[in-house]
BABA-235502 format. One line per 3 residues: for each residue x, y, z of N, C-alpha, C. Coordinates in steps of 0.2 Angstrom, whole numbers, plus 5000, padded with zeros to 4 digits. Layout:
N
X/Y/Z/X/Y/Z/X/Y/Z; ...
end
This chain:
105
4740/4770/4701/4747/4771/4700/4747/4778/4696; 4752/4783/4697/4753/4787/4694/4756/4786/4688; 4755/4789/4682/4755/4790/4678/4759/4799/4674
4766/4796/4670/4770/4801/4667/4765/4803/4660; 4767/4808/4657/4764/4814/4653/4767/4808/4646; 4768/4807/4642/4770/4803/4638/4776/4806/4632
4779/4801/4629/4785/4805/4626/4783/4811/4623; 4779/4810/4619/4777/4815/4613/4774/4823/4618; 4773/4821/4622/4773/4827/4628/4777/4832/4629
4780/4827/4632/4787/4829/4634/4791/4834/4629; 4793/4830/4623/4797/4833/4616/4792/4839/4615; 4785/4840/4614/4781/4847/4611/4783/4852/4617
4781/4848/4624/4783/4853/4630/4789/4858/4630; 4795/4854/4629/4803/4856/4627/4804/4859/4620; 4800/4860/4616/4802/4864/4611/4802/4872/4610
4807/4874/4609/4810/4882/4608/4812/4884/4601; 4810/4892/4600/4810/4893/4594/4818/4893/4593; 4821/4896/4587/4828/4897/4586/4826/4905/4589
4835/4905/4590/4837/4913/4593/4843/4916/4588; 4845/4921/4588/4848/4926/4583/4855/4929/4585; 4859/4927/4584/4865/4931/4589/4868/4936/4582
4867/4943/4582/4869/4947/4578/4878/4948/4580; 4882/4949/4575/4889/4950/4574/4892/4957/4572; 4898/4958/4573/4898/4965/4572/4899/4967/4566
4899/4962/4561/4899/4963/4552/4893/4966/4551; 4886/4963/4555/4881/4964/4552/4876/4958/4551; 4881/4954/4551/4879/4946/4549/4877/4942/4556
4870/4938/4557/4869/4937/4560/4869/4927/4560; 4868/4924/4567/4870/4919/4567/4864/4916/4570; 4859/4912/4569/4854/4908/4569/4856/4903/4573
4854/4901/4580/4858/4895/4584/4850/4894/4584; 4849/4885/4582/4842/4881/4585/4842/4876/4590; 4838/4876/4594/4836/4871/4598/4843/4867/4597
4848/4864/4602/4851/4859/4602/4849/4851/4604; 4847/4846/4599/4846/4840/4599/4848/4835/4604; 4845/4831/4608/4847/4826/4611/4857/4825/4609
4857/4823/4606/4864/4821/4602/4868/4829/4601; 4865/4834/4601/4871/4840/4600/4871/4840/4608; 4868/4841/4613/4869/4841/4619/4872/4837/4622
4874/4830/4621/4878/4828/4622/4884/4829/4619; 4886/4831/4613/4894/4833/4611/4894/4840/4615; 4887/4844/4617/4892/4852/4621/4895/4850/4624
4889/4845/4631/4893/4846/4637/4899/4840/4637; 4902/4833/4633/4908/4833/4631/4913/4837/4631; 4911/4843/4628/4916/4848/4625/4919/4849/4630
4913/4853/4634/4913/4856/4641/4917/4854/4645; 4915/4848/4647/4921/4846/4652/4925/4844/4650; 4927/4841/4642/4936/4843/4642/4939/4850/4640
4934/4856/4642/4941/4863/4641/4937/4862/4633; 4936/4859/4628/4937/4861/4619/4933/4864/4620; 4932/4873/4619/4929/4878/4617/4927/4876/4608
4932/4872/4604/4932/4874/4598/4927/4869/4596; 4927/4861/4599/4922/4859/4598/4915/4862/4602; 4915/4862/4607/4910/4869/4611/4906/4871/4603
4910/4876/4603/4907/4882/4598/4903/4878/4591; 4909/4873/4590/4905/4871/4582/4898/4864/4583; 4897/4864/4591/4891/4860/4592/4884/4863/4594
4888/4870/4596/4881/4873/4598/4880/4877/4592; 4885/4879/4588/4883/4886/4580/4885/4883/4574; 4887/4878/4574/4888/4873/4568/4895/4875/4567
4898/4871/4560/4903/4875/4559/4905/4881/4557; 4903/4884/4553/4903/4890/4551/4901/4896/4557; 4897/4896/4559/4894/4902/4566/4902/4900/4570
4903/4893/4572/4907/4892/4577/4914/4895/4575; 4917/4893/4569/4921/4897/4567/4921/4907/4568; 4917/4907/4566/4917/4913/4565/4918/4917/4572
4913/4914/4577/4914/4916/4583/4918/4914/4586; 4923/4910/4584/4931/4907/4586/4935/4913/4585; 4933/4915/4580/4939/4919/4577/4936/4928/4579
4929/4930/4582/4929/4934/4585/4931/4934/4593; 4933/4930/4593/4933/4929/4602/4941/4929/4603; 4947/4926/4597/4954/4928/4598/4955/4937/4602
4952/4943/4600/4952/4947/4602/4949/4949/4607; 4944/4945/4610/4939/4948/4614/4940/4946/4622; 4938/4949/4627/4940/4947/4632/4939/4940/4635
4940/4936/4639/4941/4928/4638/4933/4925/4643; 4930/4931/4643/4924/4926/4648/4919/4930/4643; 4920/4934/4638/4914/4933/4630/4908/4927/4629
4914/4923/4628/4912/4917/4625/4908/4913/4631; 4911/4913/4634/4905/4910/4641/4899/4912/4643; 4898/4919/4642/4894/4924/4642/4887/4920/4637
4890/4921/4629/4888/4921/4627/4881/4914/4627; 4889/4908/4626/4885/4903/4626/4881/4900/4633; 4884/4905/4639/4877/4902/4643/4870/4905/4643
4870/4912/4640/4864/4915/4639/4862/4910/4633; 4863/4907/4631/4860/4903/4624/4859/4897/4630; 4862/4894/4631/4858/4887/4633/4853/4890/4640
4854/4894/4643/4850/4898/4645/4841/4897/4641; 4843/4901/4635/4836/4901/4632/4834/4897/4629; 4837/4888/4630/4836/4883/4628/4833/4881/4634
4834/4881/4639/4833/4876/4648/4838/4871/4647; 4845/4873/4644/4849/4869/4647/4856/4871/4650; 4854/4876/4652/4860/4879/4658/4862/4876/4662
4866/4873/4667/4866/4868/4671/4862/4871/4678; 4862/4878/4679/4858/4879/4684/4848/4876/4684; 4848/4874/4677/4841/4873/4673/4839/4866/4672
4844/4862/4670/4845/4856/4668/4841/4852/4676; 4836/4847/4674/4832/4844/4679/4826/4848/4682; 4826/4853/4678/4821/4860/4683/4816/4858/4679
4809/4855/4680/4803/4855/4676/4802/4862/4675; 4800/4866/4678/4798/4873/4680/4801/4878/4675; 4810/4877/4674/4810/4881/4669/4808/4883/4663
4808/4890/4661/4805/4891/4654/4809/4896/4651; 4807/4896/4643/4811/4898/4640/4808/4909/4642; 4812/4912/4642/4812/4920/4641/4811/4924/4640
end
């Protein structure tokens, strides 16, 4: 009988470092690994349209904020930019999502 790699595997194999989204204040924004549980409230987000919950599950509340509030001026596919290159460099981009083979960048 075949035999699976074991949880504790599994979780050290999917570990990724945090990534760094720089702002144009100067100040940058630290987004970490999103958690079993924060992944499920993105992609809730996701499919209902809330960007605003969106933002404060992937950058907390404060980053989320902040890139709320830089995103009112900015052109409207920014944000989508952004956070797909992030769950990108998580392996949870929906093109990624069930890919064993994916890695991070």
């Amino acid at each position: 009988m075949k035999r699976l790699k074991g949880w504790d595997q599994y979780v050290q194999d999917a570990k990724r470092e945090p990534i760094e989204l720089p702002l144009p204040d100067g100040e940058t924004i630290t987004i970490r690994q999103p958690t079993g549980g924060v992944t499920r409230r993105i992609n809730r987000a996701q499919r209902a349209g809330d960007e605003d919950a969106m933002c404060k599950a992937l950058f907390g509340d404060d980053g989320g904020e902040k890139l709320l509030k830089l995103f009112e001026d900015a052109p409207g596919s920014v944000l989508q930019e952004i956070v797909l290159d992030i769950l990108r460099e998580f392996g949870l981009a929906p093109d990624q999502v069930g890919d064993s083979t994916a890695s991070p960048t």
